[in-house]
C-alpha positions in Angstrom: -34.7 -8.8 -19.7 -33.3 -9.2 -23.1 -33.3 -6.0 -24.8 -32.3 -4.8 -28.1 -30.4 -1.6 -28.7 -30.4 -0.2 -32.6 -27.7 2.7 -33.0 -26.3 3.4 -36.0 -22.9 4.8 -34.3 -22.3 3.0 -30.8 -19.4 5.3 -29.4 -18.1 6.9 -26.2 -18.0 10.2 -27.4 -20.2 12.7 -28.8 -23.8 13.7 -27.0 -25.9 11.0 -28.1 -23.7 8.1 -28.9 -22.2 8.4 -25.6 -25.4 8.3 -24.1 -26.2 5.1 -25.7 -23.0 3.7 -24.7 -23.5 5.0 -21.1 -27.3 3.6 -21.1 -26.4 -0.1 -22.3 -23.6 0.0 -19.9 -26.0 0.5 -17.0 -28.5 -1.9 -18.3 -25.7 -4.7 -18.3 -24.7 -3.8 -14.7 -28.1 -4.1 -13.5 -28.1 -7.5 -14.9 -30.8 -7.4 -18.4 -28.9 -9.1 -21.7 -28.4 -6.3 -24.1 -28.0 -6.5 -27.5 -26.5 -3.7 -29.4 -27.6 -3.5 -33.5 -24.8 -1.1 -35.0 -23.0 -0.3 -38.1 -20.0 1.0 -35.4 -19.0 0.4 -32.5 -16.1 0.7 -29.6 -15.9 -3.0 -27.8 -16.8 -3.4 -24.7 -15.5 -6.3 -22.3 -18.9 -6.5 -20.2 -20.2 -10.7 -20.7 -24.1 -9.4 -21.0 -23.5 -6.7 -24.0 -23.2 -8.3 -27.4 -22.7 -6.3 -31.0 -24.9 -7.3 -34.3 -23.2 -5.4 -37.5 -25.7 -3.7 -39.6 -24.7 -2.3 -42.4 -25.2 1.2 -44.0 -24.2 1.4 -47.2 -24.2 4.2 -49.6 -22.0 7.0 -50.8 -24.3 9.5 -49.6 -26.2 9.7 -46.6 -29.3 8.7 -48.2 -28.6 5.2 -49.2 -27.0 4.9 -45.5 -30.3 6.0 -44.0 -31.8 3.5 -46.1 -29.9 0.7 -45.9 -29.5 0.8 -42.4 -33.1 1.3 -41.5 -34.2 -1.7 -43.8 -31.8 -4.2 -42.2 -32.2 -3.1 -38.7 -35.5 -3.5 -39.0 -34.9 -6.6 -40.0 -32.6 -7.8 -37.9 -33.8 -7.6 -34.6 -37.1 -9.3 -36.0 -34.6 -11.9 -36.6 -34.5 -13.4 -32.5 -37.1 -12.9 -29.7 -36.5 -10.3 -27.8 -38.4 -8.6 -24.5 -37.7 -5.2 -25.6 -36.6 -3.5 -28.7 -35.3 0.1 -28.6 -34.3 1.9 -31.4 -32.5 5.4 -31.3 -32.3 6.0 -34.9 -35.6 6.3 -37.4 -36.5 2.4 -38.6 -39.5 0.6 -39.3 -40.0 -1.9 -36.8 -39.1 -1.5 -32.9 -41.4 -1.6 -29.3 -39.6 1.9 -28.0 -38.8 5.2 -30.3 -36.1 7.0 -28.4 -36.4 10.8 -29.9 -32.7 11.4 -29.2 -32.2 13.3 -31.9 -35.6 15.2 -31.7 -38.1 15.8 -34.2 -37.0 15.9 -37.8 -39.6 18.0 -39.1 -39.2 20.8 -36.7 -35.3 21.0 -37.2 -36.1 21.7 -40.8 -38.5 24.1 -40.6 -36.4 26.2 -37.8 -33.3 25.7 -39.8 -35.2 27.0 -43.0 -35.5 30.4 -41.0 -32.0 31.5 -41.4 -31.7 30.4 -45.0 -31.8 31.9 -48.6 -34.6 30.8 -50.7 -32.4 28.6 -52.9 -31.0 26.8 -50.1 -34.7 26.2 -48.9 -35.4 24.6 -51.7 -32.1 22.8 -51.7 -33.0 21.4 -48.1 -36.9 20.4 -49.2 -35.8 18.5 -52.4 -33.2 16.5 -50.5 -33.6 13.0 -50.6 -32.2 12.1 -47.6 -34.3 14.6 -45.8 -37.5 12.6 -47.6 -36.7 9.6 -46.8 -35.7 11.2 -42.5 -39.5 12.7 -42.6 -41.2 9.4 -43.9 -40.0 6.9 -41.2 -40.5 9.9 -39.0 -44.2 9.6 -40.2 -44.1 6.1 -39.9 -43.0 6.0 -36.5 -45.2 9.0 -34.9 -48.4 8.4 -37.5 -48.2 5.0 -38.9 -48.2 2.3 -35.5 -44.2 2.2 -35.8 -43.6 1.7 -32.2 -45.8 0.9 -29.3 -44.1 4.3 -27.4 -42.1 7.0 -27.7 -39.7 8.3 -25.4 -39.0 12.2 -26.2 -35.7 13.1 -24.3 -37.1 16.3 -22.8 -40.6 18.4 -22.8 -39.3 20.1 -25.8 -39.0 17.5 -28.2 -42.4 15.9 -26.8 -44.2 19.3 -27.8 -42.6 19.2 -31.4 -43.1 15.8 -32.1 -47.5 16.7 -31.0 -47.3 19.9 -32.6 -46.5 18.0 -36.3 -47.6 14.9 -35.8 -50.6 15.1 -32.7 -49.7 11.9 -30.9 -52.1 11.8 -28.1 -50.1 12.1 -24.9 -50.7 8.2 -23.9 -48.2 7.2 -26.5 -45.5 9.8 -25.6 -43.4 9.9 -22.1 -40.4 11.9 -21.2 -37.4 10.5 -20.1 -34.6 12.7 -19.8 -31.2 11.3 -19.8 -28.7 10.9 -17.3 -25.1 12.5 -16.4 -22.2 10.6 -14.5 -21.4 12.4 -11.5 -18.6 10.5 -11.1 -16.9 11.5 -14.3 -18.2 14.9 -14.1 -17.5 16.7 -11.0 -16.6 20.0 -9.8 -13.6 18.3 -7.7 -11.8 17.3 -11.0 -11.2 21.1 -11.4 -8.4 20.8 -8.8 -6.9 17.9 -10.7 -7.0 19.0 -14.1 -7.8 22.1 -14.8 -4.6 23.9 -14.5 -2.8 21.3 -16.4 -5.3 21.7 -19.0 -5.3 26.1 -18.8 -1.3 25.6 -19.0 -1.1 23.5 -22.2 -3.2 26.0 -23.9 -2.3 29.2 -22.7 -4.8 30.2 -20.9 -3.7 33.0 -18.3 -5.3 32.6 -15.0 -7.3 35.0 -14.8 -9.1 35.2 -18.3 -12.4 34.0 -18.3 -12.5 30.5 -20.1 -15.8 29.6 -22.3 -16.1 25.7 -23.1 -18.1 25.2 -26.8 -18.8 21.4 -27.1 -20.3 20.0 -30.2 -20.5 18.7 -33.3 -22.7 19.5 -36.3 -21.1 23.3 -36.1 -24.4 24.7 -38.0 -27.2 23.2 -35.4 -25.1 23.6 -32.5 -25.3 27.9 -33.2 -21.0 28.2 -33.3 -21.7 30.6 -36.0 -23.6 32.7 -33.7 -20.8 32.2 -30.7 -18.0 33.5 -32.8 -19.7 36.5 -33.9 -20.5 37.3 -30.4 -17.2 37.6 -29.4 -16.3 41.4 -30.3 -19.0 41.8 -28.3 -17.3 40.9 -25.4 -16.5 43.5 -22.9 -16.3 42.2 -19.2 -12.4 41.2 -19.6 -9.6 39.2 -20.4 -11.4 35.5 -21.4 -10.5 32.7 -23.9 -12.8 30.4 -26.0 -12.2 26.6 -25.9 -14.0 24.6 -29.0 -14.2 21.0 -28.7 -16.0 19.1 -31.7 -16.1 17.8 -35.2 -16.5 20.0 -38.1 -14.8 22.7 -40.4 -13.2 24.9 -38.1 -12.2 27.5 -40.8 -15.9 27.9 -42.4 -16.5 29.3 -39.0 -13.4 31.3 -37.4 -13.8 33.6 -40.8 -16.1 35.4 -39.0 -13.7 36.1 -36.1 -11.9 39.6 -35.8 -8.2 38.9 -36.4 -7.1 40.6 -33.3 -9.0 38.0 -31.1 -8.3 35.0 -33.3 -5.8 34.1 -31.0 -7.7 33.8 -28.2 -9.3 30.9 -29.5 -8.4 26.9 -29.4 -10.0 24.5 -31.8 -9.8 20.6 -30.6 -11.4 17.5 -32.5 -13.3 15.4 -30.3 -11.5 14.2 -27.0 -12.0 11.0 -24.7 -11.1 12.8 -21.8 -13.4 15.8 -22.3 -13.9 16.0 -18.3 -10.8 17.5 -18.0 -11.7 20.2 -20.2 -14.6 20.8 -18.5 -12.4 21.3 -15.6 -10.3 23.7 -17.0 -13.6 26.4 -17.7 -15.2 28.5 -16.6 -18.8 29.0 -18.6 -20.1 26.7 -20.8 -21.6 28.1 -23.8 -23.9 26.3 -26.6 -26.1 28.5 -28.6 -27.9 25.7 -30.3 -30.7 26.9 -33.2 -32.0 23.3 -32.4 -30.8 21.0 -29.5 -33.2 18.3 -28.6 -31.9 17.9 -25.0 -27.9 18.8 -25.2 -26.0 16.2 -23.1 -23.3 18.5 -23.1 -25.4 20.8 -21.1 -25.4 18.4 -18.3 -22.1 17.8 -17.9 -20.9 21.2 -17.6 -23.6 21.6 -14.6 -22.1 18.3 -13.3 -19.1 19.8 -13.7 -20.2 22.9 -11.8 -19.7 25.2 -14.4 -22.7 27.9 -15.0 -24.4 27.7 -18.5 -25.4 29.8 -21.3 -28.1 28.0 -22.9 -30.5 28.4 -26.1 -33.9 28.6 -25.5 -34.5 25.9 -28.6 -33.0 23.6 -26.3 -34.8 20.8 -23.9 -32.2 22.3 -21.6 -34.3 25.1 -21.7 -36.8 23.3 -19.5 -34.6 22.9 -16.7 -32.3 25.7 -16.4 -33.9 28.4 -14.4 -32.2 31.6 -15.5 -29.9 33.4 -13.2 -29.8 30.7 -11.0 -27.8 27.7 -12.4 -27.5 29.2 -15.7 -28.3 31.8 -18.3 -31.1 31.3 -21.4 -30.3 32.8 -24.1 -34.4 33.8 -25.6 -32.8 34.1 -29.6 -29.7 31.9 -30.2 -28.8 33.6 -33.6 -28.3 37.3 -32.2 -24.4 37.5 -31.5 -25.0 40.5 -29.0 -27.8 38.4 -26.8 -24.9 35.8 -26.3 -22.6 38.1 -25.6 -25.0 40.0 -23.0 -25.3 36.6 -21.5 -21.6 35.7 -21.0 -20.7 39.2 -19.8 -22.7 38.9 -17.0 -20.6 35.8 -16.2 -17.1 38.0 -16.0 -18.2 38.5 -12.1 -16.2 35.3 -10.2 -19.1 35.8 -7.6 -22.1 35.3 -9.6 -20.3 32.5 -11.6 -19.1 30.2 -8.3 -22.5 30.4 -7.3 -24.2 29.8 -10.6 -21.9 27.2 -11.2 -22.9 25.7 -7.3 -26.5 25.6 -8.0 -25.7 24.1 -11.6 -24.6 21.3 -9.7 -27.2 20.6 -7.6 -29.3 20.7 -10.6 -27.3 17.9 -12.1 -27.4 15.3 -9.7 -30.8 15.2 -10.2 -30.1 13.6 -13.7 -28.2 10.3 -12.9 -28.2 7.5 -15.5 -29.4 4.7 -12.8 -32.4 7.0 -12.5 -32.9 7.0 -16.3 -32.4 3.2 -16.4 -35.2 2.8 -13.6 -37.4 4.8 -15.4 -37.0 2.8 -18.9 -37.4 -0.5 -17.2 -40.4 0.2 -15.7 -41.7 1.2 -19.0 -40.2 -1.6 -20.9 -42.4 -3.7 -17.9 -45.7 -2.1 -18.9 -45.1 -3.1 -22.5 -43.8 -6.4 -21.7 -47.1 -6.8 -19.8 -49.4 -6.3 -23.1 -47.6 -8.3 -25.1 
């Protein structure tokens, strides 16, 4: 099939542009002509993947939204194609991919932690005007033939707002390598990884990966720590963002305990080198990250405002934390993670979990949908 791929940021890091990355790369190897509509991107020598530029202009992100939106949805109305995908909010495309979850809802949970004057900051935002009118567009307006929500979560926001009937809505959750991500990668890396940081051998190592520092809860993760009583342990924070807006709420006498990295390539070693993974999200439509700690076979502490949430059964391949903004909750969770015991075998069922959630599983489940559509055109 020849299928069209709109992304405003094609890259091999970060949740979901490395998902996209990952997906179109599967889609080549199974043999379809993808097309990839993007303002970035990181080249890729496959023959069957080819890059379109779109720009996104603007000194703000609200003239980026814009402009990108109007010429991708140009664009791929520009050549015949059997499919087009979009994972970002435009006007014209045969598949909505929620990736990034329903816009709607992430404001009105975000709004819960906020002063009034920031409320009304955040509600007379352009840019977030402009976000919740494709969003309407899409979900109310015949935008898309179907929409793909990435877990159960973001399907029940996305009919709580906007009540699509559940005909036009499927779930789809994505995929993890289990290749890249494996618990055997521990014995390569991970010591390597604990010696260039300092990490004694036996402190208890949490992994925080994630950009967007405010949705992704690191707030909430830093505050927990004095809370921490189980032992010697170390925090590990991999992402993009202003590190110092955040470690000011840190006690100075742990401060030291913590490492603060900008986005790696490699991240698998790092997974290696923990021990919990921790991401106390306010708002995480699926959490790719999630996955490939489990892959990884490390034991999770996950928010319950996640579509993680869906999968994880507590206390056995991981730990859900019911209010993601209450430091001591966290804390409560990752202390019962100080036992070696209950962690090894957390961190085994974790795995087994994962491999459930393989990309050429995702893959088979988009083509068949992209079939169905095909077939009423």
């Amino acid at each position: 099939m020849k299928i069209a791929i709109v992304r405003q940021k094609y890259a091999i890091y970060g949740g979901a542009e490395n998902f996209s990355s990952e997906y179109a790369v599967q889609l080549a190897r199974e043999g379809h002509e993808v097309h990839i509509f993007a303002n970035q991107w990181v080249p890729l020598d496959l023959p069957n993947i080819h890059f379109h530029k779109v720009p996104a202009l603007g000194l703000n992100s609200f003239f980026r939204q814009l402009t990108f939106a109007w010429a991708a949805s140009r664009l791929v109305r520009r050549e015949r194609f059997d499919i087009v995908q979009s994972h970002e909010r435009i006007w014209s495309q045969d598949i909505y991919r929620a990736g990034d979850g329903c816009h709607k809802e992430w404001l009105e949970r975000r709004s819960r932690g906020l002063p009034p004057w920031k409320r009304w900051t955040v509600a007379l935002s352009p840019f977030h005007w402009l976000v919740l009118k494709i969003e309407r567009a899409i979900f109310t307006g015949g935008g898309c033939k179907t929409i793909v929500a990435i877990s159960d979560m973001v399907k029940r926001d996305i009919q709580k707002h906007y009540r699509v009937p559940d005909g036009d809505i499927a779930v789809v959750y994505n995929g993890v390598s289990l290749e890249k991500f494996n618990p055997a990668n521990r014995a390569l890396y991970g010591e390597a990884v604990r010696e260039k940081f300092n990490v004694p051998k036996d402190a208890l190592l949490l992994l925080f990966v994630g950009s967007g520092f405010e949705r992704k809860g690191l707030e909430y993760l830093v505050r927990a720590l004095e809370y921490l009583k189980g032992g010697e342990w170390r925090l590990l924070a991999v992402g993009k963002g202003d590190w110092a807006r955040y470690l000011r709420w840190v006690p100075e006498k742990v401060r030291d305990r913590i490492v603060c990295l900008a986005p790696v390539r490699d991240i698998e070693k790092y997974y290696a080198a923990g021990d919990v993974f921790v991401l106390p999200s306010i708002y995480e439509p699926f959490g790719n990250a999630y996955l490939e700690a489990m892959a990884s076979g490390l034991p999770v502490v996950a928010s319950r405002c996640s579509g993680a949430a869906d999968i994880v059964r507590h206390k056995r391949d991981g730990l859900i934390v019911e209010n993601p903004a209450d430091p001591r909750e966290i804390a409560e969770n990752i202390n019962y993670l100080f036992d070696p015991a209950i962690r090894g075998e957390m961190g085994r069922q974790a795995r087994q979990l994962a491999e459930n959630f393989t990309p050429e599983k995702t893959v088979a489940t988009m083509v068949r949908i992209y079939k169905e559509i095909a077939s009423l055109s």
